[in-house]
Backbone as CSV, one residue per row, in Angstrom:
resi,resn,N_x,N_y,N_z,CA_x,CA_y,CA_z,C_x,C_y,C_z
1,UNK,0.839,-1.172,0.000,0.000,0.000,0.000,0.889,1.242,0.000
2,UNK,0.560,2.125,-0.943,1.629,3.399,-1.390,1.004,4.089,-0.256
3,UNK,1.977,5.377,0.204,1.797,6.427,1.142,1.202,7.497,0.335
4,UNK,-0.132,7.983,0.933,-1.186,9.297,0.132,-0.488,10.006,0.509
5,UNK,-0.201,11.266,-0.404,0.579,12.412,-0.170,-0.991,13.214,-0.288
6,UNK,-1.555,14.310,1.002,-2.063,15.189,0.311,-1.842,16.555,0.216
7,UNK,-1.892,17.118,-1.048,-1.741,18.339,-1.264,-3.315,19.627,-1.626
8,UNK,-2.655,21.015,-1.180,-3.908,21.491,-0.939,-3.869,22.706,-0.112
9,UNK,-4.666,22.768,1.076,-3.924,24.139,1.807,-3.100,23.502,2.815
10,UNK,-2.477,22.755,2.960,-1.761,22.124,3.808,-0.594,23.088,4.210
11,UNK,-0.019,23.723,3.411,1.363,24.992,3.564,0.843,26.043,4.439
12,UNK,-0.410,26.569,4.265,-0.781,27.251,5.094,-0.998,26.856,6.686
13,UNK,-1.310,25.666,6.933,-1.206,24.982,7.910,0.169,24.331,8.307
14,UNK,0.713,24.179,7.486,2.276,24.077,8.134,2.675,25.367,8.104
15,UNK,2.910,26.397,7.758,3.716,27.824,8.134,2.974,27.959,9.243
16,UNK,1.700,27.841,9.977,1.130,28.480,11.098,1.935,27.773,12.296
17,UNK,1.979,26.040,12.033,2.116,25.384,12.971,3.734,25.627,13.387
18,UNK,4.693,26.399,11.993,5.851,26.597,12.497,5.970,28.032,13.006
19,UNK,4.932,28.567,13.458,4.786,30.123,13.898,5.481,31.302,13.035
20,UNK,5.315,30.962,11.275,5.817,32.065,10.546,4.394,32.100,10.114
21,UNK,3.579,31.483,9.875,2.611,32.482,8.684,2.237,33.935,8.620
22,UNK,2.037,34.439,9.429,1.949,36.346,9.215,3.249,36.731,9.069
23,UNK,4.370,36.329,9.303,5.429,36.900,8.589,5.332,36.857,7.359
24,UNK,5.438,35.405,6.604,5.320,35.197,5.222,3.810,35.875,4.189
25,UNK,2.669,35.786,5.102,1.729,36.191,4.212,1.931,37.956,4.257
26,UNK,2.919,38.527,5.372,3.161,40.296,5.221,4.304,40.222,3.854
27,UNK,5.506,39.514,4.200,5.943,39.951,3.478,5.569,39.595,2.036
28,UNK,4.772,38.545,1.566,3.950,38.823,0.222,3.297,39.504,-0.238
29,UNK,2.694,40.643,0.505,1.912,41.606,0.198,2.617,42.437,0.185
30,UNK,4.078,42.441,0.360,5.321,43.976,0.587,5.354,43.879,-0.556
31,UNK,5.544,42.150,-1.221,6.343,42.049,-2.601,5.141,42.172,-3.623
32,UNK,3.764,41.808,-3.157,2.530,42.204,-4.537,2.722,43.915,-4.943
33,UNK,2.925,44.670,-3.443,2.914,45.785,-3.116,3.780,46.557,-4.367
34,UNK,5.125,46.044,-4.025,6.307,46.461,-4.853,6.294,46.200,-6.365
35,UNK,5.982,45.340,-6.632,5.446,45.120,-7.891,4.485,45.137,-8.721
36,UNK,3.471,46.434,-7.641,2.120,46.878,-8.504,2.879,48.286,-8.423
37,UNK,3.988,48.906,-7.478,4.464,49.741,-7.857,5.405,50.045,-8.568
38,UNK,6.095,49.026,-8.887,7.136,49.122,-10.123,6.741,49.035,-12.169
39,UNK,5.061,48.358,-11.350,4.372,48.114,-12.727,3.821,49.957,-13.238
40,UNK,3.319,50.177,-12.226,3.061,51.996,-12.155,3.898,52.410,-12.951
41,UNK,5.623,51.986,-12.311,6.247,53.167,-12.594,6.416,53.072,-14.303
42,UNK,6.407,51.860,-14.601,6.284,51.926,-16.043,5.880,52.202,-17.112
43,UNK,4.587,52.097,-16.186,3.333,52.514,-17.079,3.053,53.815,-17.462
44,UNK,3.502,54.554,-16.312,3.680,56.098,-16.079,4.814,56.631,-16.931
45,UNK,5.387,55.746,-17.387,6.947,56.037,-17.773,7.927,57.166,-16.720
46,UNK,7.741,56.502,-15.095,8.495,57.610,-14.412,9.819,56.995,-13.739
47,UNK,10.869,57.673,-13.847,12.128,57.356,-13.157,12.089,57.679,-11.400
48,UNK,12.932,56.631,-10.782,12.923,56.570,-9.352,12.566,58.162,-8.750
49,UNK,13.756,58.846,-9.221,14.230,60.359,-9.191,12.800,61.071,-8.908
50,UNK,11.965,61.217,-10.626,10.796,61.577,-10.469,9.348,61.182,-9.623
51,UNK,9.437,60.191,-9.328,9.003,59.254,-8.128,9.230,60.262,-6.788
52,UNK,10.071,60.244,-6.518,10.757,60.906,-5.159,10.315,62.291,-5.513
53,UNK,10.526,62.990,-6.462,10.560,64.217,-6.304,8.776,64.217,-6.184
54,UNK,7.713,63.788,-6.766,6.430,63.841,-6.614,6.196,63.351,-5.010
55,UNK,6.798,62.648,-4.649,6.492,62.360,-3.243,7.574,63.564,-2.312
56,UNK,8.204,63.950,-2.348,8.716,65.421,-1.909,9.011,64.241,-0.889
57,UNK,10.409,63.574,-1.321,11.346,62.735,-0.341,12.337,62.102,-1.430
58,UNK,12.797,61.266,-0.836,14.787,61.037,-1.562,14.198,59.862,-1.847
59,UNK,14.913,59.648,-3.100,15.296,58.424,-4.141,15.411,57.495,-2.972
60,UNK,16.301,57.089,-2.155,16.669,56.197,-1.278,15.285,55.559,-0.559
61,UNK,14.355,56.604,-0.478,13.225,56.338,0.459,12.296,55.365,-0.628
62,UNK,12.310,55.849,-2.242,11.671,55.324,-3.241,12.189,53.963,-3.155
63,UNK,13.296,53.739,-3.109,14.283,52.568,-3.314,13.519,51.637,-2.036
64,UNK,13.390,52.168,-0.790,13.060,51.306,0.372,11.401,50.758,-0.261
65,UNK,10.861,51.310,-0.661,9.009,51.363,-1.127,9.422,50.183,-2.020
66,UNK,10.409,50.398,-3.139,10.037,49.760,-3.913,10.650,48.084,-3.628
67,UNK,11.737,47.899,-2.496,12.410,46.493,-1.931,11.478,45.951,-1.355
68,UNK,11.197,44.839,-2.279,10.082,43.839,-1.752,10.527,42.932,-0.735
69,UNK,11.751,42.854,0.238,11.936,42.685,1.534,11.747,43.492,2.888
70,UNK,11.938,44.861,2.217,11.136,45.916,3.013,10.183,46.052,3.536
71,UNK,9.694,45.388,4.978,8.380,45.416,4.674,8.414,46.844,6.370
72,UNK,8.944,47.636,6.352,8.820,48.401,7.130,8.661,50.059,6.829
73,UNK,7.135,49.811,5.927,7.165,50.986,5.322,5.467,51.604,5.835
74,UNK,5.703,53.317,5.638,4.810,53.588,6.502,3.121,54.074,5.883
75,UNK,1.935,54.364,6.548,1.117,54.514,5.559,1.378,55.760,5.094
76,UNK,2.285,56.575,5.609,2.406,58.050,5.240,2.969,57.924,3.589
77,UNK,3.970,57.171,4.009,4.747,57.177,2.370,4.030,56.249,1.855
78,UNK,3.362,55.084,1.772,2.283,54.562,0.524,1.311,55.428,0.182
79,UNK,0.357,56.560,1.007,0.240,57.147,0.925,0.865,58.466,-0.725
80,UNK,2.177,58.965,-0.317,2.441,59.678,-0.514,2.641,59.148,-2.193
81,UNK,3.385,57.740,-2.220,3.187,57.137,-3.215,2.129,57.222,-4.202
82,UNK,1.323,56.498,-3.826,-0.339,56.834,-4.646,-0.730,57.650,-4.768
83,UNK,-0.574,59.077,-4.350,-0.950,60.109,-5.105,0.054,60.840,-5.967
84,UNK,1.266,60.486,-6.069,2.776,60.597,-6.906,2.384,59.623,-8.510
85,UNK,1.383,58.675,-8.395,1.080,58.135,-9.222,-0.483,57.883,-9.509
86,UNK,-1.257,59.057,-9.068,-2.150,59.514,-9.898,-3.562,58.301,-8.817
87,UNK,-3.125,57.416,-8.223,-4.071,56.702,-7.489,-4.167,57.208,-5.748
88,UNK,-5.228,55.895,-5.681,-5.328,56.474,-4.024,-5.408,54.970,-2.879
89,UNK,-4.987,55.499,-2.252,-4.308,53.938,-1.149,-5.723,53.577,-0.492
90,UNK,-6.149,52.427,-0.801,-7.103,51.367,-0.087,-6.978,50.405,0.490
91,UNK,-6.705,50.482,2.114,-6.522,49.922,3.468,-7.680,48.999,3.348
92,UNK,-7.297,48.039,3.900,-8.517,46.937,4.143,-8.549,45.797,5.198
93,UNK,-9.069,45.872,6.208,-9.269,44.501,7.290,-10.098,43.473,7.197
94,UNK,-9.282,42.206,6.609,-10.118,41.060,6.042,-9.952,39.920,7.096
95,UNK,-11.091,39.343,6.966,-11.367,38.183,8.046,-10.474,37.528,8.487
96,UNK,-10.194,36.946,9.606,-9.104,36.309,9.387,-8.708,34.932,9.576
């Protein structure tokens, strides 16, 4: 008799049981985050520089927004972000 492997949400239940899952499910949303803002910047056709200067703060700070390991960023500057790129920041508390 072969051993059933099952697959499924099982990962989610193993990251909890190893006490990372809200680490891992934050920092995926740093990195969806970063990469709906790097998709912006393209789309916009805007350089880091100009980025920063619409948010009236330093390239370096753009650079931290846009490091999808970063996840220590504030609502002031996502904020400041989304309106540097023409949108507007929608906070949301989902079940949990």
């Amino acid at each position: 008799m072969s051993k059933r492997i099952h697959r499924g949400s099982d990962l989610r239940d193993f990251l909890k049981e190893q006490g990372v899952l809200e680490d891992v499910e934050e920092r995926a949303m740093k990195q969806a985050l970063a990469l709906q803002l790097e998709r912006l910047l393209k789309e916009k056709e805007l350089t880091k520089a100009e980025m920063a200067s619409r948010m009236k703060t330093s390239r370096a700070a753009v650079d931290r927004l846009l490091d999808a390991t970063n996840t220590s960023v504030t609502l002031t500057t996502l904020g400041k972000a989304a309106r540097a790129l023409g949108r507007k920041l929608k906070i949301e508390l989902a079940p949990a």
